[in-house]
N, C-alpha and C positions, 0 to 999 in steps of 0.2 A: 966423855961420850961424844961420838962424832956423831953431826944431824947427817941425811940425805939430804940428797937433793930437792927433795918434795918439801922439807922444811925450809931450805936453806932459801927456796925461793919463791915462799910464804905462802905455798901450800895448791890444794885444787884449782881458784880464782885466776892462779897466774898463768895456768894452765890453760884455761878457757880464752884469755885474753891470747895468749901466744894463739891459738886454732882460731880465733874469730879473723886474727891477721892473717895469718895461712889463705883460711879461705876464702878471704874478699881477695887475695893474691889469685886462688884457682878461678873462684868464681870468671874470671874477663882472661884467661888463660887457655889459648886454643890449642895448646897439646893435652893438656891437664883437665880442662870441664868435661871433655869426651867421655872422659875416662870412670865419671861419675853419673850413677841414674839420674835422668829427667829430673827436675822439681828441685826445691831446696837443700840447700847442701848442712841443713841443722843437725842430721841427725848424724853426719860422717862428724861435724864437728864435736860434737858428746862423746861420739866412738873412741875420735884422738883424744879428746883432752882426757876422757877416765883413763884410758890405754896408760895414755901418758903420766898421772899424776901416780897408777898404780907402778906401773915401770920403775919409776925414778922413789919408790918408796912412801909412796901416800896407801892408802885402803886399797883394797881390794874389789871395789864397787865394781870394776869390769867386769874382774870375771866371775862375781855374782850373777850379774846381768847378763852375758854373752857366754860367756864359759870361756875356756882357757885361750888367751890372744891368738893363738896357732896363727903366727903372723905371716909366712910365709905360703901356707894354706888357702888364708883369706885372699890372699889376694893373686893369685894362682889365675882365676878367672878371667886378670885383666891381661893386657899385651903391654910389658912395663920393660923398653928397652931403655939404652944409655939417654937419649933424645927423653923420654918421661922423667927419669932418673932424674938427670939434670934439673929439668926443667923445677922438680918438687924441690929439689935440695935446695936451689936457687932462690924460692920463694917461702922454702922454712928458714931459712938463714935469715933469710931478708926480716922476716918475722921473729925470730929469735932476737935481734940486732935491736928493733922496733920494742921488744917483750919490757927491754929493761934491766934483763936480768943480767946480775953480774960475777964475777969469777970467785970461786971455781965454778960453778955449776956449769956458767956459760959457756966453755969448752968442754966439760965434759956435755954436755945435750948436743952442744955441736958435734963434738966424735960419733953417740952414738946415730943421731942423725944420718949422716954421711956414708956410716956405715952400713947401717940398716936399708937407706935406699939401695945401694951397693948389691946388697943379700937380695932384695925381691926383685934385683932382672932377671926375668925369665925369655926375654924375645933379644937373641944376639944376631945385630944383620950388621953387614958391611957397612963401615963408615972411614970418609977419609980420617976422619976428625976422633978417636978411639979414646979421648980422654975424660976421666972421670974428673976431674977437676974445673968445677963450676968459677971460681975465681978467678980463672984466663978467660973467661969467655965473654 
């Protein structure tokens, strides 16, 4: 029987600890704190870590609480070009790396990561620089 990822990397806890790094990353992040309401950034961090713990095969606590992740939806709202894009992938990696957690999991959270910021640009402006790839930069 093969675990998920949820088990494989010891469950919700690890999950919370990768989003508390995230966020002290966005927190002092002047492309990225804009992008977040006023006040403490606790309860985007609950949002990620359940999103995330249910994603990768843990409970379904989110979308008890929220209803279905309609991730693309949600976040519709915001103005998320390559420049945001980057910027988040940049600082979940960097957190990811920090997490501890190790392979497989570790590339595959990175894949979906990468990817998933990828999926929510919705604002495409002219850049000389048109690369998605946060690792040259």
């Amino acid at each position: 029987m093969e675990m998920s990822i949820y088990q494989l990397v010891g469950g919700h806890e690890t999950f919370v600890r990768l989003c508390e790094a995230f966020y002290g990353r966005v927190e002092t992040d002047p492309v990225l704190r804009p992008l977040y309401p006023d006040g403490p950034l606790d309860d985007s961090k609950e949002h990620l870590a359940l999103f995330l713990s249910q994603f990768f095969g843990g409970p379904d606590t989110y979308s008890q609480r929220r209803g279905h992740p309609r991730l693309r939806a949600r976040h519709l709202p915001f103005a998320i070009g390559r420049k945001e894009r980057n910027a988040w992938v940049k600082h979940m990696l960097a957190s990811l790396d920090e997490s501890g957690i190790t392979e497989p999991a570790h590339s595959q959270i990175k894949q979906y990561f990468e990817e998933a910021a990828t999926f929510l640009i919705n604002r495409h402006e002219d850049e000389d620089d048109d690369s998605l790839d946060v690792t040259r930069r």
